[in-house]
C-alpha positions as CSV (number, residue, x, y, z in Angstrom):
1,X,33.7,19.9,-22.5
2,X,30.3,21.1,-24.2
3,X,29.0,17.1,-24.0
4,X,30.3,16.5,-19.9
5,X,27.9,19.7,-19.1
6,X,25.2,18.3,-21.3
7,X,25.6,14.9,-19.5
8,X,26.2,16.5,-16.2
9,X,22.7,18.7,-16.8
10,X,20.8,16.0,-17.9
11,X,21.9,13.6,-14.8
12,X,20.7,16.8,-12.7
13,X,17.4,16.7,-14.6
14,X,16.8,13.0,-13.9
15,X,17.3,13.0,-10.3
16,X,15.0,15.7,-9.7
17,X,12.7,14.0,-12.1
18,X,12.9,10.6,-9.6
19,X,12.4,12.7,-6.7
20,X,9.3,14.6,-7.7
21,X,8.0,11.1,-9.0
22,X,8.6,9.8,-5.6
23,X,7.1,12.5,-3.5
24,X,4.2,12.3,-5.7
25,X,3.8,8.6,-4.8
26,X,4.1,9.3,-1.0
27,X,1.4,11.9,-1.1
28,X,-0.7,9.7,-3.0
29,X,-0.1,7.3,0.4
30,X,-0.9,10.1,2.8
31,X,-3.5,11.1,1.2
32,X,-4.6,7.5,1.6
33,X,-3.8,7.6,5.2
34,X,-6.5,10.5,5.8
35,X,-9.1,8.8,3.6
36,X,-9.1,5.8,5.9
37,X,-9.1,7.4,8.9
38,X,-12.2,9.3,7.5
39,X,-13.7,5.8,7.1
40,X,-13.8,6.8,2.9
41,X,-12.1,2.7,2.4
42,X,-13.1,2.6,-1.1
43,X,-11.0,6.1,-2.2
44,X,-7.8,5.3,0.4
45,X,-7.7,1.7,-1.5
46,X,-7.6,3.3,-5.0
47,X,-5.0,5.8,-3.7
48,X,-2.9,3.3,-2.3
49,X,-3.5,0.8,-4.9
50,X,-2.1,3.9,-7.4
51,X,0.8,4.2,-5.2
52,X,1.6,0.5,-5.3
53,X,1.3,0.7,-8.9
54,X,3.5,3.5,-9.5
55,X,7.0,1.9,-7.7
56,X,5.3,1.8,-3.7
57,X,5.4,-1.6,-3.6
58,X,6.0,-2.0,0.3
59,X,4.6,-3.8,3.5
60,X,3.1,-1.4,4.5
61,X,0.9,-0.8,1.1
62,X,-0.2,-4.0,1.1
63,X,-0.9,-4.1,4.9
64,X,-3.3,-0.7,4.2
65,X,-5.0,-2.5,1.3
66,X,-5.6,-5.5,3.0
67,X,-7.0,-2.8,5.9
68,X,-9.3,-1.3,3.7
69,X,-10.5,-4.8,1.5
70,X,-11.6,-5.8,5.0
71,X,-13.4,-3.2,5.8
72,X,-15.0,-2.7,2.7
73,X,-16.3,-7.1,3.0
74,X,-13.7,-8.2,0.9
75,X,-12.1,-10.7,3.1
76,X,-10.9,-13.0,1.0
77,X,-8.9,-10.4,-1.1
78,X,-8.0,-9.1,2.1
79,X,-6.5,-12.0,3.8
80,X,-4.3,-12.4,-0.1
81,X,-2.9,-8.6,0.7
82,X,-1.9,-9.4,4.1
83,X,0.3,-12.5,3.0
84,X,1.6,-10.4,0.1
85,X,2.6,-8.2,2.9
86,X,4.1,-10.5,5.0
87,X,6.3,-12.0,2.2
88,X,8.0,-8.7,2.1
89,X,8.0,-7.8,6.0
90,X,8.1,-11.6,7.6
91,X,8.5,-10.3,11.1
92,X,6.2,-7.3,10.9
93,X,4.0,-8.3,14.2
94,X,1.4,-5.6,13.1
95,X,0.5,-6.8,9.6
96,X,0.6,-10.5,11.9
97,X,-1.9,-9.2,13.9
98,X,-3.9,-7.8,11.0
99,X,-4.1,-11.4,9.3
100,X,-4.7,-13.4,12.9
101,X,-8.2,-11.1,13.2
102,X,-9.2,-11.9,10.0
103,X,-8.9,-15.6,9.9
104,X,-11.3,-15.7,13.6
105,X,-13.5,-12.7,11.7
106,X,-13.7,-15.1,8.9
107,X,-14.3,-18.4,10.8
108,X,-17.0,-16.3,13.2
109,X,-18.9,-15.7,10.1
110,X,-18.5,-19.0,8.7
111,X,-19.4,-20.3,11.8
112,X,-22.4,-17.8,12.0
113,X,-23.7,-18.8,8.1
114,X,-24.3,-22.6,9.2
């Protein structure tokens, strides 16, 4: 009887364990949120990117990296995010979007270097 309330206490323990670990990861992600719309790109990416690393690996991760690689120059990194992202949301029409201004951003400043 002594080991089924061990077992029992310990299962207890491990749930709220993943639970805490998870709501730590989303507040890493909205903290992220409010970086970006602060303009901070730099920060929200390293928040985000800390999130992904730590089980968040979603869509919509990749889509806000991606966001914030483009705004920081990085276009090439960024256009590799939003695929990633798309490989785990194929129909997601906003990450779609995101990618479809980046290729003309990116072939307007081709266009603009010759």
């Amino acid at each position: 009887m002594k080991v089924k309330w061990i077992s029992i206490g310990l299962a207890v323990m491990i749930l709220i364990g993943c639970s805490s670990h998870r709501q730590a990861i989303k507040s890493e992600f909205d903290f992220a949120n409010k970086l970006a719309q602060q303009g901070l790109w730099k920060e929200a990416y390293f928040r985000w990117e800390k999130a992904r690393t730590q089980g968040m690996e979603t869509a919509s991760v990749y889509n806000n990296m991606a966001v914030a690689l483009e705004n920081m120059g990085r276009l090439d990194d960024a256009e590799k995010m939003y695929k990633k992202a798309l490989t785990l949301a194929p129909g997601d029409s906003t990450i779609q979007g995101n990618l479809t201004r980046l290729n003309k951003l990116s072939k307007k400043n081709e266009d603009e270097k010759k």
